[in-house]
C-alpha positions as CSV (number, residue, x, y, z in Angstrom):
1,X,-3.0,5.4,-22.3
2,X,-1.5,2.2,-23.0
3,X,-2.4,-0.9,-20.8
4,X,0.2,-2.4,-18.3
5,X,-1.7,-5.0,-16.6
6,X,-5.3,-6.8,-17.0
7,X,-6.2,-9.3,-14.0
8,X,-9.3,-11.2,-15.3
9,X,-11.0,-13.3,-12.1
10,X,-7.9,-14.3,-10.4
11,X,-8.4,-17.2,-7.7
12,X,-5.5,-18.1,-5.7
13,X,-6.8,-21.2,-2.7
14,X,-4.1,-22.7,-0.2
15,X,-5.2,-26.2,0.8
16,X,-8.5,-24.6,1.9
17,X,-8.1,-21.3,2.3
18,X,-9.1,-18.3,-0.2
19,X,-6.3,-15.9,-0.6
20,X,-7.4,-14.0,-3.9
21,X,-11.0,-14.6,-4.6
22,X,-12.0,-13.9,-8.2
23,X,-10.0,-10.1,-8.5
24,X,-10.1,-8.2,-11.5
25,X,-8.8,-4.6,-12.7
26,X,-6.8,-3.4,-14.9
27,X,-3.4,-0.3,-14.5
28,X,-2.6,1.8,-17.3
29,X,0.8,3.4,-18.2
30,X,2.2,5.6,-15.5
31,X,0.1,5.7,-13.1
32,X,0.5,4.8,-9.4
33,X,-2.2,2.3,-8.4
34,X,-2.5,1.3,-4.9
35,X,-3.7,-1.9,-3.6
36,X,-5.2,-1.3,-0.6
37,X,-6.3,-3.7,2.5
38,X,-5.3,-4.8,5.7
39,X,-2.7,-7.7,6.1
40,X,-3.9,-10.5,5.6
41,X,-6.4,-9.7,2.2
42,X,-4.3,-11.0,-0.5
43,X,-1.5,-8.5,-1.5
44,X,1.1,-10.1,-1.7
45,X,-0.3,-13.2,-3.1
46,X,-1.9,-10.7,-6.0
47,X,1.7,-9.9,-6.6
48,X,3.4,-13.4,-7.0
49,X,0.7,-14.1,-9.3
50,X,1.0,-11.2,-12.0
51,X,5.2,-11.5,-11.6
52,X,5.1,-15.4,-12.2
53,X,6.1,-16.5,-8.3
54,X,2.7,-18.7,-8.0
55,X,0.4,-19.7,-11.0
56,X,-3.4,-18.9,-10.2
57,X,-6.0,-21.6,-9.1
58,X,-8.0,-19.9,-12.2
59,X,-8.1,-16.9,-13.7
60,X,-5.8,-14.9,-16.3
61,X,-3.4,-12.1,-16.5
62,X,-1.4,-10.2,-18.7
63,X,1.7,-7.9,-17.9
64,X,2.7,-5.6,-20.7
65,X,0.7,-8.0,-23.3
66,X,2.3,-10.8,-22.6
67,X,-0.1,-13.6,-20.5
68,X,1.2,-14.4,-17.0
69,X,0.1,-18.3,-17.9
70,X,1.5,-18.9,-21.2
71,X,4.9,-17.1,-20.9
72,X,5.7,-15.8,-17.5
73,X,9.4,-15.6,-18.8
74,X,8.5,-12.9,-21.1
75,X,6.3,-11.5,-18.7
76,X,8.8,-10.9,-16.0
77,X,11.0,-9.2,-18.4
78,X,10.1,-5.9,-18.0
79,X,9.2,-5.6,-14.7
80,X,10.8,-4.8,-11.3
81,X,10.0,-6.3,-8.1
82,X,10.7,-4.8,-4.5
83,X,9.8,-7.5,-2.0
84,X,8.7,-6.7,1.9
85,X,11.9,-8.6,2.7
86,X,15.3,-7.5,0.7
87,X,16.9,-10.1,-2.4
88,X,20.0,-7.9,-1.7
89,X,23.4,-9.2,-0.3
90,X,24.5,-8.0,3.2
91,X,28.4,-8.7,1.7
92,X,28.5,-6.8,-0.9
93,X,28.8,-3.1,-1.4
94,X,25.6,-1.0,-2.9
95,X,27.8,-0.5,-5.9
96,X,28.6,-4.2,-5.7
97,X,25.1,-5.0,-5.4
98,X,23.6,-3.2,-8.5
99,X,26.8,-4.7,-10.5
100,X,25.6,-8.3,-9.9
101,X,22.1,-7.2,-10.2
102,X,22.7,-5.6,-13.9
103,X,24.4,-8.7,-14.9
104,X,21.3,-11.1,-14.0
105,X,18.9,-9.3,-15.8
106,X,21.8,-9.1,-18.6
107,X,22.2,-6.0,-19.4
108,X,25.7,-5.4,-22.1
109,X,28.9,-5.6,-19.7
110,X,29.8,-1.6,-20.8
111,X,26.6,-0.5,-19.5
112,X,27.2,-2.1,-15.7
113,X,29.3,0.4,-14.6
114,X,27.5,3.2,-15.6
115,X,24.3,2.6,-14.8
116,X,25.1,1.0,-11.4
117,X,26.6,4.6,-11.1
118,X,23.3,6.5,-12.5
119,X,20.9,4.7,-10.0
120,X,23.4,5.2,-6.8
121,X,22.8,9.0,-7.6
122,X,19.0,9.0,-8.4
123,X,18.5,7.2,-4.9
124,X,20.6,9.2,-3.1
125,X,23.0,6.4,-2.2
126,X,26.5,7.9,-4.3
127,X,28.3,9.0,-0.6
128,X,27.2,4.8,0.5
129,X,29.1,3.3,-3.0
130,X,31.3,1.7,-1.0
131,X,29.5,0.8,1.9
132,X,28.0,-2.4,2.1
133,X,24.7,-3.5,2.3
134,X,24.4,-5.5,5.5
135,X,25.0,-1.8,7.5
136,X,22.6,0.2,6.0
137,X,19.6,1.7,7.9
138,X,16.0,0.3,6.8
139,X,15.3,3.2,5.1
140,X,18.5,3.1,2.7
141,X,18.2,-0.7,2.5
142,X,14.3,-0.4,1.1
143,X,16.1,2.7,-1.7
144,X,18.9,0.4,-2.5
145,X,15.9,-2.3,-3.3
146,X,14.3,0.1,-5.4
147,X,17.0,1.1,-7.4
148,X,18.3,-2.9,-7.9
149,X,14.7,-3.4,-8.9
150,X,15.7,-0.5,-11.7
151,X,18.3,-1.9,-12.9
152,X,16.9,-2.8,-16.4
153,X,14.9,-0.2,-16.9
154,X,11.6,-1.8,-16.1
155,X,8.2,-0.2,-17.9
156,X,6.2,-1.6,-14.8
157,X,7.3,-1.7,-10.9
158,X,5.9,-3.5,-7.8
159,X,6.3,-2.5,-4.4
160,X,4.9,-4.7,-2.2
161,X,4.1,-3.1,1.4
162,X,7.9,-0.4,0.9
163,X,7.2,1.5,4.2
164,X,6.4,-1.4,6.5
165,X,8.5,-0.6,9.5
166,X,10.5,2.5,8.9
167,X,10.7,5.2,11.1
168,X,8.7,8.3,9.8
169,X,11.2,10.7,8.1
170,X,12.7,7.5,6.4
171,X,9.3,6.4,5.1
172,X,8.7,10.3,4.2
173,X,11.4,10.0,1.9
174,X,10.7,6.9,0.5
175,X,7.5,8.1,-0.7
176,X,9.5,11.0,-2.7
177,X,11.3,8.4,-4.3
178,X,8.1,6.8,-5.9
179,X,6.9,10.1,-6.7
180,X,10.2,10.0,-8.7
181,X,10.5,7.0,-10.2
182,X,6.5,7.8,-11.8
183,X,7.6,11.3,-12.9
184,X,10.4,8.7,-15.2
185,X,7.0,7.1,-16.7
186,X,7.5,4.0,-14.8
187,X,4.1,2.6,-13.8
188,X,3.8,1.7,-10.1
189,X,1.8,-1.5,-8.4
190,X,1.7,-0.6,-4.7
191,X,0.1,-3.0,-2.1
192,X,-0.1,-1.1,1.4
193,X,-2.5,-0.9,4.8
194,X,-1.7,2.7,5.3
195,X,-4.4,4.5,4.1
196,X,-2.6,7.7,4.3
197,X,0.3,6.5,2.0
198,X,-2.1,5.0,-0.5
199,X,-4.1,8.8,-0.5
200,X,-0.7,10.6,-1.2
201,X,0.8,8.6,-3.7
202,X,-2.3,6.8,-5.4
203,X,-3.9,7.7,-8.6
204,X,-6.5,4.6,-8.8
205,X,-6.7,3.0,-5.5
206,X,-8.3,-0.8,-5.3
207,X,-9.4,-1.8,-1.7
208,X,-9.6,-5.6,-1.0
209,X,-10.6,-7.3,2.0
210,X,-10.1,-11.2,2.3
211,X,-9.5,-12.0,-1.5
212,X,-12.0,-10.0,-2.8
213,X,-12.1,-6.3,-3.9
214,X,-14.2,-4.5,-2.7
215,X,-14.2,-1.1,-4.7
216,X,-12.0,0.7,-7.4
217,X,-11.8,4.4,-8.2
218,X,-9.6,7.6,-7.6
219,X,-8.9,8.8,-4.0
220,X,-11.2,11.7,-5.0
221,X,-13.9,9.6,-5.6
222,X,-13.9,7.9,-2.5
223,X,-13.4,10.8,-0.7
224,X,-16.7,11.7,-2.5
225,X,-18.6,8.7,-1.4
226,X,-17.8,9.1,2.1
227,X,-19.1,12.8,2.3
228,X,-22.4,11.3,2.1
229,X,-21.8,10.6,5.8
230,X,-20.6,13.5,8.2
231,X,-18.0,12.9,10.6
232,X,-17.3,14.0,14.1
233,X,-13.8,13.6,15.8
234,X,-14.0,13.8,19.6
235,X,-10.8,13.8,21.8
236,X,-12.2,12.2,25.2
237,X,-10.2,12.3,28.8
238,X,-10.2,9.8,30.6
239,X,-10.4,6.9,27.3
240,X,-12.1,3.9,27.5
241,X,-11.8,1.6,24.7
242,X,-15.6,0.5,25.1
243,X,-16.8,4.2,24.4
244,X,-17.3,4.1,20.5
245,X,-19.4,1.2,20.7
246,X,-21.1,2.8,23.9
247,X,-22.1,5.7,21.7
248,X,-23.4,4.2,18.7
249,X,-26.6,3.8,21.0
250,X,-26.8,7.8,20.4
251,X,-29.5,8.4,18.0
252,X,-28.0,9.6,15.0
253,X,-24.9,8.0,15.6
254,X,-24.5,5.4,12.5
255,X,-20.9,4.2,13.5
256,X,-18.4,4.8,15.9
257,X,-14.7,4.4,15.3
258,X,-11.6,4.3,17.2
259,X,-8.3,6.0,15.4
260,X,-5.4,6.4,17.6
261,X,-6.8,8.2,20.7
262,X,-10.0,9.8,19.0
263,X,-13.2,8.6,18.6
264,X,-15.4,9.2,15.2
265,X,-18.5,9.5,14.9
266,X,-19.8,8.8,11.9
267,X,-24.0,9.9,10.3
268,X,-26.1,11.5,7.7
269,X,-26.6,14.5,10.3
270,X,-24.0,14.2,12.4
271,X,-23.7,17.8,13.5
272,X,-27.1,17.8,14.8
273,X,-26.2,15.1,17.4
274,X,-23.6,17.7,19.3
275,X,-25.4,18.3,22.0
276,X,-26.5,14.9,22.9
277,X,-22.8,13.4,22.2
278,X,-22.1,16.4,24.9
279,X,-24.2,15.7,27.6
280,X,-23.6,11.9,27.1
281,X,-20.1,12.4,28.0
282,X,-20.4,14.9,31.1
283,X,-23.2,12.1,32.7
284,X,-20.3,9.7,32.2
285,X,-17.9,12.8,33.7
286,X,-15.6,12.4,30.5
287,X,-14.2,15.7,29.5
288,X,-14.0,16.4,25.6
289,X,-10.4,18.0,25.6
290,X,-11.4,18.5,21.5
291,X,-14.8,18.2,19.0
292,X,-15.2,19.2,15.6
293,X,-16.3,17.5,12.3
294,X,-14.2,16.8,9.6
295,X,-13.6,16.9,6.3
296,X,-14.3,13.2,4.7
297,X,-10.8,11.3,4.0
298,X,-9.9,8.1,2.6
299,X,-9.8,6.6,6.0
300,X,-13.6,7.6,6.5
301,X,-14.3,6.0,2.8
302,X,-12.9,3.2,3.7
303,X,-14.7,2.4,7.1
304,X,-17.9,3.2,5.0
305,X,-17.2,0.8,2.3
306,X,-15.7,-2.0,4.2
307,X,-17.5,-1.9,7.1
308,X,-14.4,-2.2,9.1
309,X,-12.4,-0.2,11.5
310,X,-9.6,1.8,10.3
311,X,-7.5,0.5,13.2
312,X,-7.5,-3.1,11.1
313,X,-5.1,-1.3,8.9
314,X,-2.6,-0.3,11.7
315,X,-0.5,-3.4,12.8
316,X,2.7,-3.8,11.2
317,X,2.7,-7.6,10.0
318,X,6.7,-8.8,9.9
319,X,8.6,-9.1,6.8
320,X,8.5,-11.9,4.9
321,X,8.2,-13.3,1.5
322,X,5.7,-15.8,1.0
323,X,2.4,-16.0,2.4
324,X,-0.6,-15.0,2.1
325,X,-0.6,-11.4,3.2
């Protein structure tokens, strides 16, 4: 497989603070690679590096061949970029939209029409032709950005953070939209903090955590590395927020972690510590309204190789498009 980017020690510093701290990996032809942290760890500033929107403190990249430092013109040719915030028009129809979009990445004049026409039926979006932008729900706002991102038939696609506040059927079908535009061979760069988005869609995943990366391989393979720890998922009633870090004084409790209203329980033997976790929670007269281990997920691999609580990864930041995120 052919190789569609190659980030060798990329440093990005703000006045004095780190965003990107020495990253490096490379993405090859089709796949989906998903670059994975919570806000704040360098995403986005990853991304306006390789597409030419900030030059790195140090460090080199190169984007279809072509280096990100010597000619970022050429570089940005054959990609597409979907911002966190829209660079659509709220005037102007969807048709409209991917009109003027065709003509700034110049594409002939004969082919505007019909390939404005092509992408409004891959999205989805052919009843909304006429409709414009500026009253389209999130969800069809974040397709129409997709498909204007398609305009020019881009060989490599970044999607910085697509889902961020859409409702759950809307980001559902999002995702089947990626799934889509990979089965056309396109190569995907997505930056997410869901965990769950990044295990669904994700070939290769990278997980970084301020500036630095922490650990690349396939969801499998993480999922692998985290089965070296059992987990137990206890449902208590009434909650306390202090109770997983009250119960990683059990013995055999290695962590404790807090995801949504369950508690995990994370150890090498984690089963055998049942009846203890049990009896700790009747002394405290906390009923267990549910208990039962479970089967190792990316979530769990990534509160074993960060160190952090999944919960980091659950706050929406808002949409913007600079920064450091």
């Amino acid at each position: 497989m052919a190789e569609v980017i190659r980030a060798e020690g990329l440093f990005k510093k703000f006045g004095q603070n780190v965003a990107v701290d020495g990253v490096s990996f490379s993405v090859e032809e089709g796949e989906v690679f998903g670059y994975l942290g919570p806000n704040g760890a360098g995403k986005t500033t990853t991304i306006r590096m390789l597409v030419g929107l900030t030059r790195p403190t140090s460090g080199e990249a190169y984007v279809n061949g072509v280096s990100i430092l010597k000619d970022p013109v050429k570089a940005k040719e054959t990609v597409g970029v979907v911002p966190e915030s829209s660079n659509l028009y709220g005037e102007l129809t969807a048709w409209e939209n991917l009109i003027y979009m065709a003509q700034l990445y110049g594409l002939p004049k004969k082919e505007w029409e019909q390939r404005a026409d092509e992408l409004l039926k891959d999205f989805g979006l052919s009843e909304r032709r006429d409709s414009r932008f500026q009253g389209f729900s999130r969800g069809m706002k974040r397709r129409l950005t997709i498909a204007a991102a398609r305009v020019h038939r881009p060989r490599l696609l970044f999607l910085d953070e697509p889902t961020t506040g859409l409702d759950v059927m809307s980001a559902r079908g999002l995702r089947q939209v990626i799934r889509k535009v990979k089965e056309k061979g396109v190569t995907v760069f997505l930056t997410t903090h869901l965990i769950q988005e990044a295990e669904d869609l994700c070939d290769w995943v990278a997980i970084i955590v301020k500036g630095k990366i922490r650990v690349i391989d396939t969801p499998e393979n993480l999922r692998i590395q985290a089965q070296e720890v059992e987990a137990l998922e206890i449902k208590p009633q009434p909650f306390s927020e202090m109770l997983p870090k009250e119960m990683e004084s059990l013995p055999g409790v290695e962590k404790a972690t807090l995801i949504e209203d369950k508690i995990h329980l994370y150890g090498q033997s984690i089963h055998q510590v049942i009846p203890q976790v049990i009896n700790y929670l009747s002394e405290k007269k906390i009923q267990i309204l549910s208990i039962k281990t479970l089967t190792p997920t990316l979530e769990d691999a990534f509160v074993k190789l960060t160190g952090m609580e999944a919960e980091v990864m659950r706050v929406d930041k808002p949409q913007k498009m600079g920064g450091v995120g």
